[in-house]
C-alpha positions in Angstrom: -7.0 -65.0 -3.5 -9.1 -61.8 -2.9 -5.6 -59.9 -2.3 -4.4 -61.1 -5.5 -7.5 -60.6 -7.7 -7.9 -57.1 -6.2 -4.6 -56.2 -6.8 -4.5 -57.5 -9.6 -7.6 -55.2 -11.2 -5.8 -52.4 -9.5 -2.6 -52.7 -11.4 -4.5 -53.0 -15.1 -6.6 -49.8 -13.2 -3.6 -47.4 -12.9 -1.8 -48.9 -16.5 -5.2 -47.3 -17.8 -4.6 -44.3 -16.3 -1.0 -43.8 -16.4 -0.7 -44.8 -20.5 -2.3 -41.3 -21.0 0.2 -39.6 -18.3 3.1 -41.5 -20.2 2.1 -41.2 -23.7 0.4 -37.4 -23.4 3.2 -35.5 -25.1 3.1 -37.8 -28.2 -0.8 -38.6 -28.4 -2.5 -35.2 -28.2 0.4 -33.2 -30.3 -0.5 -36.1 -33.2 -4.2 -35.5 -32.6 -3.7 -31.7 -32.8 -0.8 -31.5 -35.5 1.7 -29.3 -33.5 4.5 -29.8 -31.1 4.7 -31.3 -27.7 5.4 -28.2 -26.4 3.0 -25.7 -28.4 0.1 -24.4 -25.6 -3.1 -26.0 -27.1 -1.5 -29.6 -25.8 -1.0 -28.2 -22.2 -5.1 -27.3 -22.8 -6.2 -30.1 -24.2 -4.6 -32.6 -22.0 -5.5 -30.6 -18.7 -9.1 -31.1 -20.4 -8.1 -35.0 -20.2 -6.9 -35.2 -16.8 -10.2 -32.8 -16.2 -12.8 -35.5 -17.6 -10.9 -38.2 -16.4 -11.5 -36.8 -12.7 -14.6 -36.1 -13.4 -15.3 -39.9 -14.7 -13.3 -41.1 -11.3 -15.6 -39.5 -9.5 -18.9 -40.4 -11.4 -18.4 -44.2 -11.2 -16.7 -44.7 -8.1 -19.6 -43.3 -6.4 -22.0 -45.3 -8.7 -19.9 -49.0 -8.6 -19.4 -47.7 -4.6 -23.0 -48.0 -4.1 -23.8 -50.6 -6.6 -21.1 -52.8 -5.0 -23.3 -52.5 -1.4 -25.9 -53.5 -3.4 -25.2 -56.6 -5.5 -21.9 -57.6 -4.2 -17.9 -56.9 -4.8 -16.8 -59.2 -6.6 -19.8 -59.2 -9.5 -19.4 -55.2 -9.2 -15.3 -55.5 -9.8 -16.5 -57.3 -13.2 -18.4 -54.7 -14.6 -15.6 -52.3 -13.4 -13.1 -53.7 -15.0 -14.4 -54.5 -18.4 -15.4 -50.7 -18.8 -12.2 -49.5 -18.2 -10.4 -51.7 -20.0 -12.6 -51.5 -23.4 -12.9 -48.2 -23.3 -9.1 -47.5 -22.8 -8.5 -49.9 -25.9 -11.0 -47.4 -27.7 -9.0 -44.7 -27.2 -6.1 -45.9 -29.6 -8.8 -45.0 -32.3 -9.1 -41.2 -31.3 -9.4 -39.3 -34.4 -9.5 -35.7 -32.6 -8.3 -34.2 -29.2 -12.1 -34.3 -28.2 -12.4 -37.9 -28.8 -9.5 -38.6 -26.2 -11.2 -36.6 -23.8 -14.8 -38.4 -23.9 -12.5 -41.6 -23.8 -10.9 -40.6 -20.9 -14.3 -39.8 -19.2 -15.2 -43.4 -19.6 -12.3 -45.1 -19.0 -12.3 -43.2 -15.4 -15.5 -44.3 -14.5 -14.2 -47.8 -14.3 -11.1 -46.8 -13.0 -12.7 -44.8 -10.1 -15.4 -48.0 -9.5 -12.5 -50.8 -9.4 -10.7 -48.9 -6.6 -13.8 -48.5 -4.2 -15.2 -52.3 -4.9 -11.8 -53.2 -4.0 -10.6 -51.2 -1.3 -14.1 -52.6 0.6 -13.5 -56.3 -0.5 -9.5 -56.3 1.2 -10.6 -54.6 4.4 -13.5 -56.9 4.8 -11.7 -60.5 4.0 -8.4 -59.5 6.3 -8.1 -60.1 10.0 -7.8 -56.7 12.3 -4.5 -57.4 12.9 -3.2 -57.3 9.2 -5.7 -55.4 7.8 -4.0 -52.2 7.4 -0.5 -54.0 5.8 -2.6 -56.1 3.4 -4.7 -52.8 2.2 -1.3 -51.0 1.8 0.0 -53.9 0.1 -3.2 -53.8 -2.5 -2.6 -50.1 -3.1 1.1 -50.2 -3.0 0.5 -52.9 -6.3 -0.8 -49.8 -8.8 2.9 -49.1 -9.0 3.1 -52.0 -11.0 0.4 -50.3 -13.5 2.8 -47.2 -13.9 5.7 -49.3 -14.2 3.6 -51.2 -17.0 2.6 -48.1 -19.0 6.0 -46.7 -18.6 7.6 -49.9 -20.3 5.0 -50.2 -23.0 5.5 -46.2 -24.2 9.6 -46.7 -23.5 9.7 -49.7 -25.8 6.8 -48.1 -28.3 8.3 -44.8 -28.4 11.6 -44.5 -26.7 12.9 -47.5 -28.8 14.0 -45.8 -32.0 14.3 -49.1 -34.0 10.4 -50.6 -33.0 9.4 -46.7 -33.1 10.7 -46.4 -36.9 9.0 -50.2 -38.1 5.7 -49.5 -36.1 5.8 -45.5 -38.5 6.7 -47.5 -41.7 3.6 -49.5 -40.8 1.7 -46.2 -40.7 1.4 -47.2 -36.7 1.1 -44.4 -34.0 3.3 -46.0 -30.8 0.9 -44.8 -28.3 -2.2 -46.1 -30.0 -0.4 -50.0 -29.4 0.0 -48.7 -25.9 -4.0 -48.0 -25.7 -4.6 -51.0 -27.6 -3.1 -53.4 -25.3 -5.3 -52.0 -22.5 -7.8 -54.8 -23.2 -6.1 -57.5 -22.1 -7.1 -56.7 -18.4 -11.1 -57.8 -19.9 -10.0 -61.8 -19.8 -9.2 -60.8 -16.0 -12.5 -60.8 -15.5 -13.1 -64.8 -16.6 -10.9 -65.5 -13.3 -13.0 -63.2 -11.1 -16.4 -65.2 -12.1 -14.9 -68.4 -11.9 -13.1 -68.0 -8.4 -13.9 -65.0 -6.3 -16.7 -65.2 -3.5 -18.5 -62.7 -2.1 -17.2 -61.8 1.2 -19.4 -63.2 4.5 -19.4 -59.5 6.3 -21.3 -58.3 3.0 -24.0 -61.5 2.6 -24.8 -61.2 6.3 -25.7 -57.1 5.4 -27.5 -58.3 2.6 -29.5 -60.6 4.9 -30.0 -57.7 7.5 -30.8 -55.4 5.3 -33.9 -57.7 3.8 -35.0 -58.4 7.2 -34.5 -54.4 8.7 -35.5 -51.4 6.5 -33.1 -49.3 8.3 -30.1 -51.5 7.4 -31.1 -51.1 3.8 -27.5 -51.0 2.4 -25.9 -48.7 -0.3 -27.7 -45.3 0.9 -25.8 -42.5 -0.2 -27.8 -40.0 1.7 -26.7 -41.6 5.1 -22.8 -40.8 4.5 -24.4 -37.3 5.9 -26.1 -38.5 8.9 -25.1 -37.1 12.2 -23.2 -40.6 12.5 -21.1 -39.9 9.8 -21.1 -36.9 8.9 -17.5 -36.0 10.1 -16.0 -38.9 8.4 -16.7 -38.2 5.3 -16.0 -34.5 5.2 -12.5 -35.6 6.4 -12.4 -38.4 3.8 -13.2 -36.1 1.0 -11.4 -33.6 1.7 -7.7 -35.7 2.7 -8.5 -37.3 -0.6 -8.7 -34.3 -2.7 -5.8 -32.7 -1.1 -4.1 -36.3 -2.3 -5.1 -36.8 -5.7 -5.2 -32.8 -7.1 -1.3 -33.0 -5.4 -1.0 -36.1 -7.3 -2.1 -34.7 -10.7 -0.6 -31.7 -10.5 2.5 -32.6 -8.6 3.5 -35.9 -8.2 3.4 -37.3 -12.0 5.5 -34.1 -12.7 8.6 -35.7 -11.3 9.2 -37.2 -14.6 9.9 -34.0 -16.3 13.3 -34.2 -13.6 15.8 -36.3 -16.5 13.5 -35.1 -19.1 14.1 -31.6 -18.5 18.2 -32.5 -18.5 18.2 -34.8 -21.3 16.2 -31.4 -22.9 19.2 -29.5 -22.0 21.8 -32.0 -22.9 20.4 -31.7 -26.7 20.1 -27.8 -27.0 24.1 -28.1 -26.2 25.0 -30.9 -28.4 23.0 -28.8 -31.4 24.7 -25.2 -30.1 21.3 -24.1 -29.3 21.4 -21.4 -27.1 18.8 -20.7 -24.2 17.0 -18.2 -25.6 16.5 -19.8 -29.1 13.3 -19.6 -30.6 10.7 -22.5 -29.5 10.6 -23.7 -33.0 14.5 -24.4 -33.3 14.2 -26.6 -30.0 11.6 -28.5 -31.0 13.1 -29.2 -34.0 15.9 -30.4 -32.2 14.0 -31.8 -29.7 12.2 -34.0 -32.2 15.4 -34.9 -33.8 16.3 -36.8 -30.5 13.1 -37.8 -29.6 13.5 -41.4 -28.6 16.9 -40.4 -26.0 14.4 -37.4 -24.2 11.2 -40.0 -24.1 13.8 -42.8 -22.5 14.9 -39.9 -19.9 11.4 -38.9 -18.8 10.5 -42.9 -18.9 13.1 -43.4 -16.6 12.0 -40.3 -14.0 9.0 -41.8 -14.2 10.2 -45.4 -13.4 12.6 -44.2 -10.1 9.5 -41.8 -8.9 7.3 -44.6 -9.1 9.8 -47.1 -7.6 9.6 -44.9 -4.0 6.1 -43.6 -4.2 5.8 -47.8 -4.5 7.8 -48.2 -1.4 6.0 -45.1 0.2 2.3 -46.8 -0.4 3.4 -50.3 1.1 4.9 -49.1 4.1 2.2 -46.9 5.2 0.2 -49.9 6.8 3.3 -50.6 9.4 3.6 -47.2 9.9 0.2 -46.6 11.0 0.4 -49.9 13.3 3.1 -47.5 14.9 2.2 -43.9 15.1 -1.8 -44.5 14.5 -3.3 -43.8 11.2 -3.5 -39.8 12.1 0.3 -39.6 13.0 1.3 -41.9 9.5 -1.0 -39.1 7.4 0.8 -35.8 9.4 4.5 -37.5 8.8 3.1 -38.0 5.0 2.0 -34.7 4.0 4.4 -32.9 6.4 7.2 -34.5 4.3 5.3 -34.1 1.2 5.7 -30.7 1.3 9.3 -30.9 1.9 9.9 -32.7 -1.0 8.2 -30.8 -3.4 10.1 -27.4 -2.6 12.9 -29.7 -3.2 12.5 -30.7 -6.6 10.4 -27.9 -8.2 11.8 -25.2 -6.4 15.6 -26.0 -6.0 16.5 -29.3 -8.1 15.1 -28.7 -11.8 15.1 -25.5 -12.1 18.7 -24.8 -10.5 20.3 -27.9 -12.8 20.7 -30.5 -10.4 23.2 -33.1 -11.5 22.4 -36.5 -13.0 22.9 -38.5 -9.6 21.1 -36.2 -7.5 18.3 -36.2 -8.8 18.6 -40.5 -9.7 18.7 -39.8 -5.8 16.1 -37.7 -5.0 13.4 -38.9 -7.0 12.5 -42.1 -5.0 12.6 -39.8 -2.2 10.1 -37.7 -3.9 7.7 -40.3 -4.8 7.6 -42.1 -1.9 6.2 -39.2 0.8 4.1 -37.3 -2.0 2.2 -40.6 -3.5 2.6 -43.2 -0.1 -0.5 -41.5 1.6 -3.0 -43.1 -0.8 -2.5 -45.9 0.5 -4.2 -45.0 4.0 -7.2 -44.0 1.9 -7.6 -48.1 1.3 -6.5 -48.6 5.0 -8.5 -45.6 6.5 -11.5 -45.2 4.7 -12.9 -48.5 4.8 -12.6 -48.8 8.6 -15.2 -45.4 9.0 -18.3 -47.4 7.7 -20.0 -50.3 8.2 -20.4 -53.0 5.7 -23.9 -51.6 4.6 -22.4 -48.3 3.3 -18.9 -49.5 3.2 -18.3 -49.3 -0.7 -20.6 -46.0 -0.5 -18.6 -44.5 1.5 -15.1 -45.2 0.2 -16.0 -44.3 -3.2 -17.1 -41.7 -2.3 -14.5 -39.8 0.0 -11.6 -41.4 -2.5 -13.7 -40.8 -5.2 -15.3 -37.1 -4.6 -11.5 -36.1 -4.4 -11.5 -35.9 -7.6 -14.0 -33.3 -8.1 -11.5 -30.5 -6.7 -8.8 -32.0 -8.8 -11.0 -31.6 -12.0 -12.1 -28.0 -11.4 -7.7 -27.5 -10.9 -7.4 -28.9 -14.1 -9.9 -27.1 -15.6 -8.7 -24.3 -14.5 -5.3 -24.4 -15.5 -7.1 -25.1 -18.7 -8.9 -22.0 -19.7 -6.1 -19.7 -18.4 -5.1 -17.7 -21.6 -1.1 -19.2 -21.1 -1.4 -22.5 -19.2 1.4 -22.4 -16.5 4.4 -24.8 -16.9 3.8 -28.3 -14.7 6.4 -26.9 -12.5 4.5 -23.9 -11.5 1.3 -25.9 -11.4 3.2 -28.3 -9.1 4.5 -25.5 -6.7 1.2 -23.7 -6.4 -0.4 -27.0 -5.0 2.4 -28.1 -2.9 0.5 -26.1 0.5 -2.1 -28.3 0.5 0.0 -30.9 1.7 0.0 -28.4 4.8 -3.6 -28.4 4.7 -3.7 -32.0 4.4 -1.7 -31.5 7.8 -4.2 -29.4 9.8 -7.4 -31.6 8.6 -5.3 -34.8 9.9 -6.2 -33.2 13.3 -9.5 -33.5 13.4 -10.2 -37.2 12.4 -11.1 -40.0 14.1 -8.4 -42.1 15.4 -9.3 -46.1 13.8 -6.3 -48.1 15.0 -6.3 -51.2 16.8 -10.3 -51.4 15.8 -12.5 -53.6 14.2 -14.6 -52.8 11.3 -17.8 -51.5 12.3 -20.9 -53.8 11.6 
């Protein structure tokens, strides 16, 4: 039950955040005026995916210690109805600005539903299944893409629902944002079946009867006890989710880019035409380039899925250190691969049907350990401190990247942006090194 409730308020927690990722290059050029590809969208949506970090950050260290406080599963309420009113808000943006706000809120939930559940798995599973059953809950937020990626295909890349909802004077992607209240009535199910798990009631008894147990302290992730782990949490998180932002979700421009291609040669449009010709024609055949990008989303998606549910086995094998160096190692690979040889030199149809999976599975299936990893470096007290905190504080570097890319005078493409950040799945390697082995050991009281 608490795998499936978890997992459950993770899948509606991604589908918030991936209907932005999915719908970006039709929301903000309506909310601007201009084309997907004019410069102020690549601005204003790195602002987005700026605030949302920021928001991530914000309330998963606030639900993290919140949840320590007054429970998991009465914490996962609160998370979940923020993000999923606030996302449902969002289909009312009026200006670029508004989104962004939005976005800021929505993440705060988002960021919150991730620690309270990350604790709540680890702390209900037996040692020996632990780490499959917290891949398992992670490896379920491909569902969530896979969600957003159908609404905005059948919103957008349907020509036939796409012309009725415009004769209705209906914006697709604000049904897409609209629908994301429907995860609120998830919350009836949580109050009405979900416990609080024994691990955290006896802390709560401990900490009533012991000052020094008191739980929730953020200050004591910086003890000389655990100080280590979460400098190493922090920082293997950021190195995930600024890769992820600016790497990984950039594997659906792969068939977009081709089916781009395919049009500027079916309109004798040369290369070097000017920008307002192709997005003229680009426009034209709007609904055949959305369904391309929808479906580089969906095969990405399908392997970083595969990636994320297989990491638990993988670190029964080689230890959770050794499943995190194959990881990034092979992270790195694959993102020379497809930014550096496959779209840009024109790879075929099938190779990169091929590839993609590939791609998604090594750059996204690391995430997972942060649901296996981080939760077994604290003890209950502090547990859904601390892994808000590391998974959660990641986010901080990925918003200053985004805001970053953001005030530079000519943002650079998401290709560039993605083959900039591809060394710090090297880095990711060389901090691996130092952490503390956790396999084969029970969570600390």
């Amino acid at each position: 039950m608490v795998l499936v409730v978890a997992s459950l308020g993770w899948v509606f927690d991604i589908f918030e955040g991936q209907i932005f990722v999915a719908s970006m290059r039709d929301a903000m050029p309506d909310l601007l005026g201009v084309s997907p590809d004019h410069d102020s969208v690549r601005t204003w949506n790195d602002r987005a995916f700026g605030f949302f970090l920021l928001g991530g950050a914000f309330g998963g260290v606030v639900f993290g210690m919140i949840s320590d406080r007054i429970g998991r599963a009465r914490t996962m309420i609160y998370t979940i109805l923020f993000y999923s009113l606030f996302t449902c808000l969002s289909a009312f943006s009026q200006e670029p600005w508004h989104m962004v706000v939005l976005r800021f809120l929505v993440a705060m939930g988002v960021g919150g539903e991730w620690a309270v559940a990350s604790a709540m798995v680890a702390e209900v599973m037996p040692r020996r299944s632990r780490p499959v059953m917290s891949s398992i809950f992670h490896a379920s937020s491909v569902f969530g893409t896979l969600l957003a990626v159908a609404a905005i295909y059948l919103l957008i890349g349907n020509p036939e629902l796409n012309a009725w909802l415009a004769g209705k004077g209906i914006d697709g992607w604000r049904v897409g944002f609209a629908i994301g209240v429907l995860p609120a009535f998830l919350t009836l199910w949580i109050r009405w079946k979900l416990h609080e798990p024994e691990s955290w009631t006896a802390a709560r008894d401990r900490a009533v009867r012991d000052e020094t147990q008191r739980t929730g302290r953020i200050g004591e992730l910086f003890s000389a006890a655990h100080r280590r782990n979460t400098l190493i949490g922090v920082t293997l998180a950021t190195i995930g989710l600024v890769t992820f932002w600016g790497g990984h979700i950039y594997g659906k421009n792969a068939l977009m880019r081709q089916a781009q291609a395919e049009v500027l040669m079916m309109e004798n449009i040369g290369a070097d035409a000017d920008k307002e010709v192709k997005n003229a024609a680009f426009e034209k055949h709007k609904s055949e380039i959305k369904r391309a990008e929808m479906t580089s989303m969906a095969l990405n998606t399908t392997g970083a899925g595969l990636g994320l549910v297989l990491f638990g086995g993988i670190s029964i094998r080689l230890g959770r250190k050794g499943a995190f160096v194959l990881y990034h190692a092979m992270a790195f690979v694959m993102m020379l691969v497809m930014f550096q040889w496959l779209i840009p030199g024109d790879a075929s149809k099938g190779v990169l049907m091929v590839c993609l999976p590939v791609f998604g599975f090594f750059t996204v299936g690391m995430h997972a350990g942060y649901a296996v990893y981080f939760p077994e470096l604290y003890p209950t007290r502090l547990r859904g401190t601390g892994t808000g905190f590391c998974f959660n504080m990641g986010r901080l570097g990925t918003a200053a990247a985004f805001f970053g890319f953001a005030a530079m005078a000519s943002p650079p493409t998401p290709e560039t942006k993605a083959m900039w950040l591809a060394p710090l799945f090297l880095l990711g390697v060389v901090v691996v090194l130092f952490a503390k082995e956790t396999r084969d050991e029970d969570l600390p009281e």
